[in-house]
C-alpha positions as CSV (number, residue, x, y, z in Angstrom):
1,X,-12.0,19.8,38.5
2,X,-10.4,23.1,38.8
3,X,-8.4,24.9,36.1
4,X,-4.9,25.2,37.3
5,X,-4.1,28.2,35.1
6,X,-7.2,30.2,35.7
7,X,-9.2,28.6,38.7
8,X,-12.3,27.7,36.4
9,X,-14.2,25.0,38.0
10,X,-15.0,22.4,35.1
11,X,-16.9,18.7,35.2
12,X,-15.4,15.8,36.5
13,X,-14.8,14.2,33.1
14,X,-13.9,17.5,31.1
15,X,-9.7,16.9,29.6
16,X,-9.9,20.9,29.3
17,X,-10.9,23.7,30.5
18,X,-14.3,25.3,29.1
19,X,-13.1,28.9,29.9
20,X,-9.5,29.4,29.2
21,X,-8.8,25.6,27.2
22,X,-5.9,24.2,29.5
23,X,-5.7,20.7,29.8
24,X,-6.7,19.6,32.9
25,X,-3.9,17.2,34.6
26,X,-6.0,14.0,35.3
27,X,-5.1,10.4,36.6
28,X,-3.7,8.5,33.9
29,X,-5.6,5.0,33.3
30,X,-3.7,2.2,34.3
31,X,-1.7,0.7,31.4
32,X,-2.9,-2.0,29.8
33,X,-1.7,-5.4,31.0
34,X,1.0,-6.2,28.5
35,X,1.2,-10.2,27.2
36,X,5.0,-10.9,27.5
37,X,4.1,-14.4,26.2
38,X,3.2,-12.7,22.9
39,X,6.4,-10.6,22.9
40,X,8.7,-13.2,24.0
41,X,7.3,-15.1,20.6
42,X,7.3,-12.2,18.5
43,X,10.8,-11.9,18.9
44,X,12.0,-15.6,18.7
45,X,15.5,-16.4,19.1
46,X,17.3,-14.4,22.3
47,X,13.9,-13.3,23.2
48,X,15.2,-13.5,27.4
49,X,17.9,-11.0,26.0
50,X,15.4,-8.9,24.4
51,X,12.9,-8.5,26.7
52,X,15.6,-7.6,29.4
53,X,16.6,-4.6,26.8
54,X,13.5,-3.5,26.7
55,X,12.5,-3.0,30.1
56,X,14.9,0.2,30.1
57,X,12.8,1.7,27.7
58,X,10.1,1.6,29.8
59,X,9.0,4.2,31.5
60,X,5.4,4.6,33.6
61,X,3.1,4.6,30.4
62,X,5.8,6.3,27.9
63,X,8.7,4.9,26.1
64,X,12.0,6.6,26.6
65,X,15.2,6.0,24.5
66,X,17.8,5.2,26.5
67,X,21.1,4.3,24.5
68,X,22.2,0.4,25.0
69,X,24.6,-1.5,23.0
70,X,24.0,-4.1,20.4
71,X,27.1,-6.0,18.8
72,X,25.5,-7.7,16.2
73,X,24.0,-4.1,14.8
74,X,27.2,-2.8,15.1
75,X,29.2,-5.5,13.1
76,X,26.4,-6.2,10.4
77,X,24.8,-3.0,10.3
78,X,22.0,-3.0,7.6
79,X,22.2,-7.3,7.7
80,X,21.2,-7.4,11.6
81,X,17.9,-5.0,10.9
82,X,17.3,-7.4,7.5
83,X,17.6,-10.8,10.2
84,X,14.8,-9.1,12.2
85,X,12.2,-8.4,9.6
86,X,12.5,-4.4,9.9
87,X,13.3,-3.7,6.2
88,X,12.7,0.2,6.5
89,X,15.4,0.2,8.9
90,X,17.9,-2.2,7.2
91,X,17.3,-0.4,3.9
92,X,18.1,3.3,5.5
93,X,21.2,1.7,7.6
94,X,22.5,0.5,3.9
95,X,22.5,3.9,2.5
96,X,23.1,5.3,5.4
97,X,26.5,3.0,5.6
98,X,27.3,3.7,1.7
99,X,26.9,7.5,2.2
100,X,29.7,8.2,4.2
101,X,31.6,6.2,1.9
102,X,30.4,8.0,-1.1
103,X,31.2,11.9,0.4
104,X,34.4,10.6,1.2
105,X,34.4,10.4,4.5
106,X,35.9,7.2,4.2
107,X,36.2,4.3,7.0
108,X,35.6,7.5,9.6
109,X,32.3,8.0,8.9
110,X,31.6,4.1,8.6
111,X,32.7,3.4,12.3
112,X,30.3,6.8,13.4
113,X,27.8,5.3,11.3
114,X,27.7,1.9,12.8
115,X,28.3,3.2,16.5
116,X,24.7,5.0,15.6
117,X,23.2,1.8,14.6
118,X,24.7,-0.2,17.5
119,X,23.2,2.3,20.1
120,X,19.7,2.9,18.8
121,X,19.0,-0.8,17.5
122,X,17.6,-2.1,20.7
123,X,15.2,0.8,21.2
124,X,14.5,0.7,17.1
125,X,13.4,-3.1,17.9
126,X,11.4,-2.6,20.9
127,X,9.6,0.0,19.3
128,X,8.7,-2.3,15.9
129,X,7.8,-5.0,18.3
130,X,5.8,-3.0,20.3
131,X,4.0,-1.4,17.0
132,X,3.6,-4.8,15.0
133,X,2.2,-6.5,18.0
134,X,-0.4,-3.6,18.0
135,X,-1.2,-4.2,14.7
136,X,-1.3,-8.0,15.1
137,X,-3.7,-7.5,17.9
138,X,-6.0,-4.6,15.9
139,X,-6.2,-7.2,12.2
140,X,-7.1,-10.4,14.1
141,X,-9.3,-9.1,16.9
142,X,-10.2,-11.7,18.9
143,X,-9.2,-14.6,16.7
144,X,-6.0,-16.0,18.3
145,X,-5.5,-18.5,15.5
146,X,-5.2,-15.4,12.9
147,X,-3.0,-13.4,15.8
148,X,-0.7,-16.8,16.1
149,X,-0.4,-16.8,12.2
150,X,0.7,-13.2,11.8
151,X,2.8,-13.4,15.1
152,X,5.0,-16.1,13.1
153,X,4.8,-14.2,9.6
154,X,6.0,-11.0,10.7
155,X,7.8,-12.0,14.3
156,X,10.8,-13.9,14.4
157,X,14.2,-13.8,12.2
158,X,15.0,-14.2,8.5
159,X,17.9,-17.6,8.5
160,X,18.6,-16.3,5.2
161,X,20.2,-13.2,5.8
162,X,23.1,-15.2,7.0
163,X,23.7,-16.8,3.7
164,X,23.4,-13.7,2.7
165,X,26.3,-12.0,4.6
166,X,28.3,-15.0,3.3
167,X,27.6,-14.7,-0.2
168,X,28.1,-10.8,0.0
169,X,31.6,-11.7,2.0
170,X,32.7,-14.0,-0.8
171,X,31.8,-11.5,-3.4
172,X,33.7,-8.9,-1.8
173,X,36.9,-11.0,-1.3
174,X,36.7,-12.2,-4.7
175,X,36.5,-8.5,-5.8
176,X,39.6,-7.9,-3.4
177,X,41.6,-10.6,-4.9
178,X,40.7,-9.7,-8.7
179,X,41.0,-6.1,-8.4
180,X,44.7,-4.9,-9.8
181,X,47.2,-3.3,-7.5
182,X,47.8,0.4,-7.9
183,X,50.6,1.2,-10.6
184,X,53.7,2.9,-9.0
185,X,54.9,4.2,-11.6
């Protein structure tokens, strides 16, 4: 291959080159044939909507953000992250929801806050999907029946987290209700 900075001829195989160290452009390998089977059960429930989302993303052999909507992250925030089992992200999209609220930036700051969590939640659970089923595929090997066992333990949705936003709803209506109106005095 030639050098396209400084005309060096290099070997075939050589990824730079041996007199000015530019990487040579090469042929990228073909990616590797992606199991939607596996992704479809990773993701459980809505997985036709899923998938669909994450096609966009998509691009040759990269991933690419590309700003979708999600409802659900957008009502729940933090809750929707919890329901599908990425705890880093529903623990920084708490705070991240409280903090706006703490500097006083009141219900402003809350709606910016959950527009950012609305757009980036579909590319935020492609890209755990895509990394978890990495994982899956690099702890069990070969062994489908471990794969199947840590597809269901880490794929899929938490049911609680409903009974969660319920509870927390109650609480905070009960809070609502107790709390005494401001003196005008």
């Amino acid at each position: 291959m030639t050098c396209p900075r400084c005309a060096q001829k290099n070997e075939k195989t050589a990824a730079y080159c041996s007199a000015c160290g530019q990487q040579i452009s090469f042929t990228p390998v073909a990616s590797p044939v992606v199991d939607w089977s596996l992704w479809r059960r990773f993701v459980g429930p809505r997985a036709d909507y899923y998938l669909k989302r994450f096609e966009t993303f998509q691009k040759g052999t990269s991933d690419r953000f590309r700003p979708t909507w999600n409802w659900p992250a957008f009502g729940v925030g933090w809750l929707w992250y919890l329901y599908r089992k990425m705890y880093l992200h529903a623990a920084v999209f708490l705070f991240g929801g409280l903090l706006p609220m703490v500097l006083g930036a009141g219900l402003a700051g809350v709606v910016i806050w959950n527009v950012f969590a609305a757009v980036s939640a579909n590319f935020l659970y492609y890209m755990h999907v895509k990394l978890s089923l990495a994982n899956i595929e690099r702890r069990a090997g070969t062994d489908t029946s471990i794969r199947d066992q840590l597809i269901s333990d880490l794929g899929g949705i938490q049911p609680y987290v409903w009974w969660l936003a319920m509870i927390l709803m109650v609480i905070a209506i009960v809070l609502g209700i107790l709390e005494a109106p401001p003196s005008t005095q």
